[in-house]
N, C-alpha and C positions, 0 to 999 in steps of 0.2 A: 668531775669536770673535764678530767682529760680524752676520759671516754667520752662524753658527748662533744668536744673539739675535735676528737678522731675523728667519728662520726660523720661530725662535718664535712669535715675536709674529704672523707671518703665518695660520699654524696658530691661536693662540688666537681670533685676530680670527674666522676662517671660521669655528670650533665655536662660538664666540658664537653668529654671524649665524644658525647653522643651528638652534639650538638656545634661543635667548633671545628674549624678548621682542620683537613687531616684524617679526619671518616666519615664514611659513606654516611648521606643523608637519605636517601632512599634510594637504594640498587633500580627498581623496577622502573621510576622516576628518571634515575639518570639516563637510564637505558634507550627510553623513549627520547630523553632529550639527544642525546646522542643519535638516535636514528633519523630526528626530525633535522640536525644540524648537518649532518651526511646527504640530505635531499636539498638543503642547501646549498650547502659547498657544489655539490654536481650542477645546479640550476645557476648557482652566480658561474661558475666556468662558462658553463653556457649561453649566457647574455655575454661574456664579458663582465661583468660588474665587481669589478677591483676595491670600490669601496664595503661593498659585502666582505667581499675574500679577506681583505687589511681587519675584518672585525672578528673575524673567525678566526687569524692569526696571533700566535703571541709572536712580543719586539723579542724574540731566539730565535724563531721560528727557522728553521734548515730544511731542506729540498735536496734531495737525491732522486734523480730518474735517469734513465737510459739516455746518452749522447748528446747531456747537457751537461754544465760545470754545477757542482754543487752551489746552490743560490740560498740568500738569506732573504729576510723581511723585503727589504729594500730593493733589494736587484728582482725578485717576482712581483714586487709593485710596479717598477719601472718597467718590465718588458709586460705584464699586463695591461698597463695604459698605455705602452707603446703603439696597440692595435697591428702590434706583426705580425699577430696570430690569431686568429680567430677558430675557434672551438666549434664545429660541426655538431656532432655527438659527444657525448661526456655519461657513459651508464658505470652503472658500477653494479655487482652482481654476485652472491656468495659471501656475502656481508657476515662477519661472526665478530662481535663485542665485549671484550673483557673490561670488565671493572673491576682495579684493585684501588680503595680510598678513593684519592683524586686525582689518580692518572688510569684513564681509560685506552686499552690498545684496542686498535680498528683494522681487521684484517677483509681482505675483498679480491673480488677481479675490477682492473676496471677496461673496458672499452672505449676509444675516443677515436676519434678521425678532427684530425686540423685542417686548416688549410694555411697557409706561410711562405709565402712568394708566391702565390699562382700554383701553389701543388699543393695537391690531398697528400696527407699520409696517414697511416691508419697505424692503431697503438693498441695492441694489447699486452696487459701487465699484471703482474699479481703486486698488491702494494700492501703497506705496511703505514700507517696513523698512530701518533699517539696525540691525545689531548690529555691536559695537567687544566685542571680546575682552577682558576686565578682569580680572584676576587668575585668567586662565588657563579665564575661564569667558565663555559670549557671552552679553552683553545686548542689550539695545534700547537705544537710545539716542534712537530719533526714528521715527515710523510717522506718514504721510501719505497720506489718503485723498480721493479725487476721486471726481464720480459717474463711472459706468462710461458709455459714448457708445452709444445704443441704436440697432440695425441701422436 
């Protein structure tokens, strides 16, 4: 009896771990979702569309980029709907995806030109993504952009 109780419980343990929160449910899967959710992200920048951006954020979510103040959830909502900015181009290019479990890092270039008081300014950067998997869906959690090192 205690062997087939072991048994069990050996059994429940593996269909957890395969199948519960905390590992990968399909690498190939995520992969693709994460690529489809990056042509997102680039495309809501580019309308503008803040309620997209707020769904593809987690309420942690931090923002580090070049000669702005490090922003949370709240503060890139607010200057998003603000319309102070508007986003010209938004590409991103060099894209490489790691999945460990349920936090995916997202490394890229990305290219943007704004415009923001009447001036263009033009961005390039090498950035840094992580999304953490959260009820089964991926967010952001933290995006860090560097300038990019010109040839």
């Amino acid at each position: 009896m205690k062997l087939l109780t072991f048994g069990l419980v050996l059994a429940l343990v593996a269909f957890v771990s395969q199948t519960g929160k905390g590992s990968p449910s399909n690498p190939q899967a995520d992969t693709r979702e994460l690529e489809r959710l990056e042509k997102v992200w680039n495309e809501a920048h580019e309308r503008g569309d803040a309620d997209t951006l707020e769904s593809l954020w987690s309420d942690d979510l931090e923002v580090d980029v070049p000669r702005m103040p490090v922003m949370n959830k709240a503060d890139l909502l607010n200057f998003a709907r603000s319309g102070r900015m508007k986003l010209l181009r938004y590409a991103t290019s060099d894209i490489r995806i790691r999945i460990y479990g349920d936090t995916a890092v997202v490394n890229g270039r990305l290219q943007r030109t704004r415009q923001i008081n009447g001036k263009e300014i033009s961005d390039d950067w090498r950035f840094t993504k992580v999304y953490v998997r959260q009820a089964q869906r991926w967010r952001v959690v933290s995006f860090h952009a560097s300038e990019a090192a010109q040839p």
